[in-house]
C-alpha positions in Angstrom: 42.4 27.5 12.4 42.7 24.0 14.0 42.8 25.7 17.4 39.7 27.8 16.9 37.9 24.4 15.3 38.2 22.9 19.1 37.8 25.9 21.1 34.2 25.9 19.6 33.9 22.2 19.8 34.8 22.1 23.3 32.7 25.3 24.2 29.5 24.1 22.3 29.8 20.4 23.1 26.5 20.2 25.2 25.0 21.9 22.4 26.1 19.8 19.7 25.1 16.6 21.8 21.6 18.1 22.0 21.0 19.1 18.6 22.1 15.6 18.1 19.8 13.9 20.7 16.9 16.4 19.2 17.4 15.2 15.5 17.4 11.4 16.0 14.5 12.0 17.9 12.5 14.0 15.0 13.9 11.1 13.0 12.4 8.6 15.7 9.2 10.3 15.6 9.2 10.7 11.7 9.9 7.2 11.0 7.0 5.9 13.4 4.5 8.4 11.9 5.8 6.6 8.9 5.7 3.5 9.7 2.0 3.4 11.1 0.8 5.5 8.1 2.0 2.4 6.0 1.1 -0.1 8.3 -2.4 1.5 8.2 -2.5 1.3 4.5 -1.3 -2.2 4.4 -4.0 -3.2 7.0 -6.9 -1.0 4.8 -5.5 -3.4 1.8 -5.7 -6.4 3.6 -9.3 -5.9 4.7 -10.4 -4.5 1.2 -8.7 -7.3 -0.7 -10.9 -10.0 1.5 -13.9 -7.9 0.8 -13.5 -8.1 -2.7 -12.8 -11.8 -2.5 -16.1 -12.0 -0.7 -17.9 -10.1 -3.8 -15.8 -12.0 -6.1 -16.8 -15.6 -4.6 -20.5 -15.0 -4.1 -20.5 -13.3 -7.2 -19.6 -15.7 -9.2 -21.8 -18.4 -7.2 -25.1 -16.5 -8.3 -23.4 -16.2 -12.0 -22.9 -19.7 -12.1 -26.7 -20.5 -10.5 -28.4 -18.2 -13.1 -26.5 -19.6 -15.9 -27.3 -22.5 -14.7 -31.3 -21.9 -14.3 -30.9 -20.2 -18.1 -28.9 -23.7 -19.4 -31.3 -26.0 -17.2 -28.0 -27.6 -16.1 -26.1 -26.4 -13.3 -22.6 -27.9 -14.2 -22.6 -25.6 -17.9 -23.5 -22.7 -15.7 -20.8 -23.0 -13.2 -18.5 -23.4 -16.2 -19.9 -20.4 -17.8 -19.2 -18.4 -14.4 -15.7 -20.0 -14.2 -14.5 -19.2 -17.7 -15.8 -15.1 -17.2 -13.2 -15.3 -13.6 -10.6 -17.1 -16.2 -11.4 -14.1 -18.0 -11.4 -11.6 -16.1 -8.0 -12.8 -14.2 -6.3 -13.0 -17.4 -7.4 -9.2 -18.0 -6.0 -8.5 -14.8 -3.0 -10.0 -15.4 -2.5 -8.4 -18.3 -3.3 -4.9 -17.4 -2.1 -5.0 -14.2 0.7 -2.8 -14.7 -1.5 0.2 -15.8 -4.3 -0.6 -12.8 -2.0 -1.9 -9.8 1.4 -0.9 -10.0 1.5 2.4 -11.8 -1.3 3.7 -9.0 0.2 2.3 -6.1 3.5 4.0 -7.5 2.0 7.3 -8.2 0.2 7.0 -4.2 3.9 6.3 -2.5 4.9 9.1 -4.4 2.6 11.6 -3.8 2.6 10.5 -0.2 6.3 11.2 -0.1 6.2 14.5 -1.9 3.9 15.6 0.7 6.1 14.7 3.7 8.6 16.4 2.3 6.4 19.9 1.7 5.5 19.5 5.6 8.8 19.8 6.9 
């Protein structure tokens, strides 16, 4: 039995190395289409995140201006236009889990399931 274990190892050895060179480089391959996929993902985030700072800052600005045209006092609207971000980044924090984390874990997921169906 030992015998016939090297007899094939020594006949087949060019073809074992090549299967070997051919899967690390499906795994070479697999982990770069992985890694830009994320990378692409994270850059998408990055932008969209800024966007939404954009929206968020100039937002609030014309909040705080049209309070402040309503109140005839610019300070109270600005306040009024702080305390609804206060507000809304405490209702972030609070739901975050359900609206940030849960998706984000749900994408990854899904993302993986369907690598996996490919191959």
């Amino acid at each position: 039995m030992e015998q016939d274990l090297f007899e094939f190892l020594s006949t087949n050895k060019k073809l074992l190395q090549e299967y070997v060179e051919v899967r690390i480089s499906i795994f070479k391959l697999e982990l770069i289409k992985t890694s830009s996929q994320i990378s692409g993902l994270i850059i998408w985030l990055i932008i969209s995140i800024f966007l939404l700072f954009l929206i968020f800052i100039f937002g609030g600005i014309t909040v705080g201006f049209f309070f402040g045209e309503l109140l005839h006092s610019n300070a109270a609207g600005f306040a009024i236009a702080t305390g609804i971000i206060i507000l809304i980044a405490v209702l972030l924090t609070i739901f975050r889990k359900k609206l940030f984390i849960n998706p984000i874990i749900r994408v990854l997921i899904k993302q993986y399931s369907n690598e996996e169906e490919e191959k």
